[in-house]
N, C-alpha and C positions, 0 to 999 in steps of 0.2 A: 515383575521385578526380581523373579527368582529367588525368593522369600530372604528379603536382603538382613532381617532381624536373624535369621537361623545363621547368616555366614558371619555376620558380627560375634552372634555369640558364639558361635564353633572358634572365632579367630581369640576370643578371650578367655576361652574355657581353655583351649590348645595352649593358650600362652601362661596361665594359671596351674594349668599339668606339667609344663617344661618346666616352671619356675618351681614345683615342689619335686620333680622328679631330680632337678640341678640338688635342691634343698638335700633331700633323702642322702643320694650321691656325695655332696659333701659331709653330710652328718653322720656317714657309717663309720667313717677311722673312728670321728669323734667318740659317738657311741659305744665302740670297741671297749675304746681307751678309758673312758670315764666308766664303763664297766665292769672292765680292769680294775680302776682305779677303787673304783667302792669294794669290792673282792679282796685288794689287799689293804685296803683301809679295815672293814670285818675282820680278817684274817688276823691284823695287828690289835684290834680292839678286843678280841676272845681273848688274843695271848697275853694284854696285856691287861685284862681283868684277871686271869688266872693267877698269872704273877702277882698281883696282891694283894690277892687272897692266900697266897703262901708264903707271901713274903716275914721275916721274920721269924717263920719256924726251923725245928729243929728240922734235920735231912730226912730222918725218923718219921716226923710227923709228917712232911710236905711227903713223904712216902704216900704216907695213911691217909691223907687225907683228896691227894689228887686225884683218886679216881672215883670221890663221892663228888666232886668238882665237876670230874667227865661228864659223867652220866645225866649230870641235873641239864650242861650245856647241852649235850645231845640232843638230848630229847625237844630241844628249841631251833637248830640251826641247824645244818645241813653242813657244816665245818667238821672236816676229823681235825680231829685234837689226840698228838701224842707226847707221850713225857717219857723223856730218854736222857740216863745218867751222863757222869761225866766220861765212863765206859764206854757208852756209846749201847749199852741195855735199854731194850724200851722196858718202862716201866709199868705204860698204860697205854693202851690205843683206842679210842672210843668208835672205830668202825672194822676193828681186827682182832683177835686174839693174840696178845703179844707173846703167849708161850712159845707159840710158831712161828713168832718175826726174828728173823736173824736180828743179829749184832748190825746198828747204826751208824758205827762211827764212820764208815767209809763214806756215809752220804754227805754232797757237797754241802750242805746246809749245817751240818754237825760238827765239818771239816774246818770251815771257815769259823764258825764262832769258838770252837777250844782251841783254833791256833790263832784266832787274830783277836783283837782289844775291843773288837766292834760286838755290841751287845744284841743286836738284829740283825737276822739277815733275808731276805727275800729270794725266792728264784724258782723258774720253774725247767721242769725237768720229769722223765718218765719212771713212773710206780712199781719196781719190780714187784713187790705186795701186790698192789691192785691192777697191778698190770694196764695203767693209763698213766696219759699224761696228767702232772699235775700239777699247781701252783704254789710250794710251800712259804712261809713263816714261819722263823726260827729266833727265838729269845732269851737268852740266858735267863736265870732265875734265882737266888742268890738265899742262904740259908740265914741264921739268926749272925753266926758269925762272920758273914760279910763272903762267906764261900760258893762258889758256884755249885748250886744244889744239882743242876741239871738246865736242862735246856726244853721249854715249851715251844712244842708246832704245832701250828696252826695249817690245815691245808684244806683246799678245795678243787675238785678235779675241774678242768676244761671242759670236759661235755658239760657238766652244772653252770659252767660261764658260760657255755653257747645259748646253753638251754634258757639262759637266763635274759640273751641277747635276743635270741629266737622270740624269746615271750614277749619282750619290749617292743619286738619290729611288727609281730603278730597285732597286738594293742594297736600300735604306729600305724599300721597299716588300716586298720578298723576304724581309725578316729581319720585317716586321709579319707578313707572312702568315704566316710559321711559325709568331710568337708568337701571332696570333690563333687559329690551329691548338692551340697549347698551352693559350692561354688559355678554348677550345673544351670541351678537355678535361678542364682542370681545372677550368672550371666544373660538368661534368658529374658529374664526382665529389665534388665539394664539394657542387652541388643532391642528389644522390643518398644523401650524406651527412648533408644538413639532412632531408630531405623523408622518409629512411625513419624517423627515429625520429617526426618528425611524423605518419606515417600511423599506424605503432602507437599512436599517441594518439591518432588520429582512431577507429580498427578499434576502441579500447577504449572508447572514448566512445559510439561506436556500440554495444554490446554494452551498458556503461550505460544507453544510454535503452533497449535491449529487455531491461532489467533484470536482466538477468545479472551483479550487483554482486561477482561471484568475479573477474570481471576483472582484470587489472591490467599496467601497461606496465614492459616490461622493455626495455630501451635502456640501449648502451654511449656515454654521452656526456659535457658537461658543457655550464658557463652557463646561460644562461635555458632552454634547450630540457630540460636537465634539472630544473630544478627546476618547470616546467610540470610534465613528466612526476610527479613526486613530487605535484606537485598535485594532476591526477589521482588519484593512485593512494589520495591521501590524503581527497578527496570519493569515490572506489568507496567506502573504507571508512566512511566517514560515514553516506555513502548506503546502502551493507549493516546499519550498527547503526539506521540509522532505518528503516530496510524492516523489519528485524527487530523493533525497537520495535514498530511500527506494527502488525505481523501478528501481535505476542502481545499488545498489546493490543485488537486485531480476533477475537484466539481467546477472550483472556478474557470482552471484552465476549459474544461469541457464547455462551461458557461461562456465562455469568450467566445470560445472557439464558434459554436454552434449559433450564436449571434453573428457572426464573420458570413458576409453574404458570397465570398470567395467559399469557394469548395476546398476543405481540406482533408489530409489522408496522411495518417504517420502509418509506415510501415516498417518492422523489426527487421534486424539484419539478415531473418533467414526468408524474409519477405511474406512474411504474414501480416495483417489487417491490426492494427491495434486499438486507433481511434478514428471516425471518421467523421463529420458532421454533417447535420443536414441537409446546407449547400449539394455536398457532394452526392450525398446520394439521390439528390432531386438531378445531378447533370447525371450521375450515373444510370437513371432509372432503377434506380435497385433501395433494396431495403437496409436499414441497418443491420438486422440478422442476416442479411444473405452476406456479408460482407467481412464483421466485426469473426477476426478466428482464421477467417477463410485467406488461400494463395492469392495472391494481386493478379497470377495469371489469372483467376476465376474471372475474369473482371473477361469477357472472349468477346464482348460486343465492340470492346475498343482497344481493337490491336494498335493504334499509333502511341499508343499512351501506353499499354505492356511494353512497347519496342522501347520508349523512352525511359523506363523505370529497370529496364536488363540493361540501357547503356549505359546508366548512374550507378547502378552495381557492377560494371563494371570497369567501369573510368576513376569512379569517387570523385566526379566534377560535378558541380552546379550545372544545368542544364537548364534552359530558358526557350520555347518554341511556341507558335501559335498553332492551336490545334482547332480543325472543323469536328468537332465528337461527332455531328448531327449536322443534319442541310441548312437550319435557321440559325446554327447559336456560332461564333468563334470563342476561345478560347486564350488566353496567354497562362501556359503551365511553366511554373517555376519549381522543378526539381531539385532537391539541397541534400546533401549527407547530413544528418546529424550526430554527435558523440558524447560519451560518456568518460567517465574519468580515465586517464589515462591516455586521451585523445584516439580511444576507439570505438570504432562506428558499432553505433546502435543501431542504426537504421536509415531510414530518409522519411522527408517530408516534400509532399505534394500539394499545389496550393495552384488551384487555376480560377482568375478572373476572368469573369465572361469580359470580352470588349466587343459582342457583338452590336450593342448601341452606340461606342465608344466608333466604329467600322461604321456602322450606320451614318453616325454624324458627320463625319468625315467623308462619306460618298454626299449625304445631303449637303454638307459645306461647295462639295467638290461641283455639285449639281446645282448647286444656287449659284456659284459664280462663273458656272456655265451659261446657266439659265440668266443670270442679268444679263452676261455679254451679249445673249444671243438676243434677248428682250429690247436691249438699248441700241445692240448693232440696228434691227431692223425700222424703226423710225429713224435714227443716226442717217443711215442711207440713205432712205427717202429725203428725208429733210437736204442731206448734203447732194444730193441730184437733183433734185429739184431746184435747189439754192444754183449750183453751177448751169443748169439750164435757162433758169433766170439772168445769173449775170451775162451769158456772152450773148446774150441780143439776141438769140434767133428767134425767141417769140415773139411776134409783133403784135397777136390777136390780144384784144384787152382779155378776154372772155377765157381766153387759154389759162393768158398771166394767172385772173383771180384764182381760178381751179389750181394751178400749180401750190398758189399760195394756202387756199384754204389747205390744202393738204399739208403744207409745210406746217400749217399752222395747228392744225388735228393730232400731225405724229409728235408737233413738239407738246401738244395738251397733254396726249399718250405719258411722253417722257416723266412728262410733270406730275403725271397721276401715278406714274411707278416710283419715279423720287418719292412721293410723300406718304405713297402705303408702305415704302421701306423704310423710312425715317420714324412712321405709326408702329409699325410691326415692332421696329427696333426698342420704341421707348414703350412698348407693353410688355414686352419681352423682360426689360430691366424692372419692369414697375414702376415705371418712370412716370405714370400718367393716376393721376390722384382722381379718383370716385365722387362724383355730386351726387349722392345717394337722396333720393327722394321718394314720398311714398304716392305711386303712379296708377292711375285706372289704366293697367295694362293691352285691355282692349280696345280701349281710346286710341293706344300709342300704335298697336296695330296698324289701324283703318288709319290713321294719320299716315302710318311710315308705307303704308303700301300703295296712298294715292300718288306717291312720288313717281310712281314706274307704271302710272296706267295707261302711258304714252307705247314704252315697250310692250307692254299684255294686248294691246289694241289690235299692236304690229302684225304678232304673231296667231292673231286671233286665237289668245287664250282662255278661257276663265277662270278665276279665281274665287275661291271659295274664302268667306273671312271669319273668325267668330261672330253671332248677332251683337247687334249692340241693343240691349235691352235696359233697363232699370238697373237693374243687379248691377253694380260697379266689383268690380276686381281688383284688389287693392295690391301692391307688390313695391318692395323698397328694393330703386335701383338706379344706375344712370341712365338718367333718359336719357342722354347722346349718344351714351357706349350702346346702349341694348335698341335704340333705334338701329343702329349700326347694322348690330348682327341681324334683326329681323330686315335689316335692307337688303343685306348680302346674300342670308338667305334663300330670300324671294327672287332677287335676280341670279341665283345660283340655279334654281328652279325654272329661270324665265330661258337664261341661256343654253340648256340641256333637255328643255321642253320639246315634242314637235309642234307643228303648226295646229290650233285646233285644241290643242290638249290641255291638261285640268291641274292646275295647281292649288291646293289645299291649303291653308293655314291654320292648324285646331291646338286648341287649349284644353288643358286639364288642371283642377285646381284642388289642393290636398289642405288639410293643415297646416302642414309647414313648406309645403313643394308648391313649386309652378310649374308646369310643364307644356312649353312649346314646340308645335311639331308641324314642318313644311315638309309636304309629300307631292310627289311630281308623277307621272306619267309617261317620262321623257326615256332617255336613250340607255338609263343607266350607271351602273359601274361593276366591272369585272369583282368576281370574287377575291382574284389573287390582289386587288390594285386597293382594295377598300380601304385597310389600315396606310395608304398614304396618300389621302384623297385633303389630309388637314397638314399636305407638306407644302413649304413657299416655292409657288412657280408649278406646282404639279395640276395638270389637267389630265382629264380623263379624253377629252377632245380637244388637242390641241388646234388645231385647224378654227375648231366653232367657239373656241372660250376668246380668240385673238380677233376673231372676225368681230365679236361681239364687242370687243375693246375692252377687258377684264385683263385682270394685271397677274393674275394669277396667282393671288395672295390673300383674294376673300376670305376662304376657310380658315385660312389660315389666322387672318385677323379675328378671323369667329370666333375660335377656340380659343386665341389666350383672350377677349374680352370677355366671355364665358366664365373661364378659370379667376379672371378677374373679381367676378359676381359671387366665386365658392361655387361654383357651380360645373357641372360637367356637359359633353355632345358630344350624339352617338351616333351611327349613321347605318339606316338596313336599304339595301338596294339588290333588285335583282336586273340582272344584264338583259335589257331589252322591253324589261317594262315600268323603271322605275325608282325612283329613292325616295327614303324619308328619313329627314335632320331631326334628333327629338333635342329639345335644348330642356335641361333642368335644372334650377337654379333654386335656392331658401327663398320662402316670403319675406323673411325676415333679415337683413343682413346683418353680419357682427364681426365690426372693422374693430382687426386684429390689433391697430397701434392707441386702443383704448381701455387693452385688458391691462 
């Protein structure tokens, strides 16, 4: 701080030395004068004690007696004292030999009082006697008979008055110094005094701008220096509630943000990283430190998205594009300028929603009402050629007829069994179909739901593997219609993808709180890339062998949401050429949600 106490007090020491030096400067005439003044005030007060003490005597005596007058004053003052007739004879000189003073009268002081009425006179003038300058006193002096005896002067030489001035300034001087000595000091302590509760306002204020807003000045004082200090102390805490402000609403926002399943990215106007959430850096593959600090170009795995963040800086338009970052995921990136007061750009924000399920659904919508047209076109046909075959007569064979018919009659079964798995699917979909929850010997339900299709299994000469049916009961709260269902679907998902000959499984596993069913086949499989869409409506792995079989193409489909139904989930591992296995898991316990 450049010892701020030392420049205070130099700034009031310096201003306490002007102000006595101003002082000194105007008080020398004074001094002069006033010592002057006392000089001829002395000078009139000798002559005018001399006078009378002579007064009333005869000329005679004030002769005789003036110069035992002299000598007594002498010896006390530093005043010549001379007595000089009406002649103009000195009489007596108390610092000369008057045998050897010429005659007086010529001198102005002798001149002026035996020619004018004035009984004093003052003046200075040089010594031919003493050869100096010198200040006299002149006083008439008056005998018994009212006559002028003579004339007393009084005088004191100008060096005696310098010397006299000299000595007072010398003194003057000696008594400044001390006080400027004092005045030294108690500047010292007075700047040390100002200057220390200043620095702890300064030390806190420092500690304010490196944000340490805990600060605060403590100072024994009062006046402005105090209520500075309260200022202070009064912006730390300001400054602390808006710091705090600031940093909960910098946590919250980041709290939002970071819950926001959209990827976001603010980047500063000279395109640096500011904030990012963990959306983003889950699509980016990257860390939050590889990012937070770092250029947006760093980002080099996905130049479509640099390209679009260089044409936002430099258009300053909103920009809106769907991006492939990756082979599986789409993207919709909404680029935005954002700003700050003054409507200038801070920077931008970056916010991309995945729509690659959004894209997904959209090809499944797109592929389901393919897939109906093409499911309903081909019994549609048949029925309606067959139907026109029929009417224009050219069958005549009965045996024909019935064949035409039974088929007419098969594809429209067909129809009706794709109507009603989609009207099913539809109202499981919504939840539209209310749960008979009961508590079921599940492997009861089994061997019941599997002898439904041992017509099929026979066909194909399969075997089927079932859980034993022993003593042990199996207890499981669930819809016996719904989960007949899916173990039906299933089993004949298994029967229709089987080869001839081959082994279909049915195993149980039974936990505390879990059931878990598991159909495993033998059969032809399903490709790696196809799996995750093996529980789509209308999607076969064998189109050709799922249609021949008369399968709607909506089993699985129906499996999973009555599954999902149960709170339960289905999984599905299959290797292409030798096989699959549906593991269904479900709570023993069910807990319908519209009772909590």
């Amino acid at each position: 701080m450049n010892r701020l106490w030392l420049r205070i007090a130099s700034a009031f020491f310096l201003s306490i030395l002007i102000l006595l030096l101003l002082l000194w400067w105007a008080l020398t005439s004074t001094i002069e004068s006033f010592a002057r003044e006392q000089v001829i005030t002395q000078l009139e007060d000798t002559a005018q004690l001399i006078s009378q003490q002579l007064q009333f005597q005869e000329i005679d005596e004030i002769h005789e007696n003036v110069e035992i007058w002299l000598e007594d004053l002498n010896t006390e003052s530093n005043v010549r004292i001379t007595f000089i007739d009406t002649d103009g004879d000195v009489i007596v000189d108390s610092m000369h030999n008057q045998a050897s003073m010429e005659n007086h009268l010529e001198r102005e002081e002798i001149q002026v009082l035996l020619e004018d009425s004035r009984r004093s006179y003052t003046t200075e003038r040089y010594s031919d006697t003493l050869e100096e300058s010198m200040l006299y006193h002149a006083l008439k002096t008056y005998d018994a008979n009212g006559e002028i005896a003579g004339i007393i002067r009084t005088s004191m030489t100008l060096n005696s008055l310098e010397q006299m001035i000299a000595e007072f300034w010398r003194s003057a001087a000696f008594v400044t110094g001390g006080l400027l000595i004092l005045f030294a000091i108690i500047s010292m302590l007075i700047a040390r005094g100002i200057s220390r509760p200043i620095n702890e306002i300064i030390k806190v204020t420092k500690e304010l701008r490196n944000k340490n807003y805990s600060s605060r000045v403590n100072i024994d004082t009062s006046g402005e220096i105090k209520i500075l200090g309260e200022s202070v102390n009064d912006l730390a805490v300001s400054l602390f509630e808006q710091t705090r402000e600031i940093e909960e609403n910098e946590r919250e926002l980041e709290s939002i943000i970071s819950q926001i399943n959209s990827g976001v990215m603010i980047v500063d106007k000279a395109g640096y990283i500011e904030l990012i959430n963990p959306s983003m850096t889950s699509i980016l593959n990257l860390t939050k430190d590889d990012l937070i600090g770092k250029h947006f170009t760093s980002i080099k795995s996905f130049p479509t998205l640099i390209r679009l963040m260089h044409e936002l800086y430099q258009s300053n338009r909103k920009i809106q594009e769907e991006l492939h970052l990756s082979e599986n995921f789409i993207y919709d990136a909404h680029l935005t300028p954002y700003y700050g007061k003054g409507w200038k750009r801070r920077g931008i924000i970056v916010v991309l929603h995945n729509i690659t399920n959004i894209r997904r659904l959209e090809q499944i919508r797109s592929d389901f009402i393919a897939n109906v047209s093409h499911e309903l076109k081909t019994p549609v046909t048949s029925v309606k050629g067959f139907t026109e075959t029929l009417l224009s007569n050219e069958v005549n064979d009965e045996k024909t007829r019935n064949y035409f018919l039974q088929i007419i009659y098969d594809e429209s079964d067909r129809i009706d069994r794709l109507i009603h798995d989609l009207l099913q699917l539809s109202r499981i979909e919504k939840h539209d179909i209310p749960l008979n929850i009961k508590t079921v010997d599940v492997i009861q339900l089994i061997h019941s739901t599997a002898a439904t299709l041992q017509n099929e299994i026979e066909k194909k000469g399969l075997t089927l593997q079932l859980p034993y049916l022993d003593e042990k009961e199996m207890y499981v709260e669930l819809d016996v219609d719904r989960f007949s269902q899916v173990i039906l679907n299933l089993i004949a998902n298994a029967i229709n993808y089987s080869k001839e000959d081959g082994n279909i499984k049915v195993g149980v596993v039974f936990s505390k709180d879990e059931f878990v069913l598991a159909v495993t086949d033998d059969g032809i499989g399903i490709p790696k890339n196809t799996i995750s869409r093996v529980f789509e409506r209308f999607y076969r792995v064998d189109k050709a062998r799922s249609r021949h079989s008369g399968g709607t193409g909506l089993g699985l489909s129906i499996v999973k949401h009555l599954v999902e139904l149960h709170k339960g989930r289905i999984d599905v591992e299959s290797v292409e050429g030798e096989g699959s296995t549906f593991t269904v898991i479900i709570p023993r316990k069910h807990y319908d949600e519209s009772r909590l």
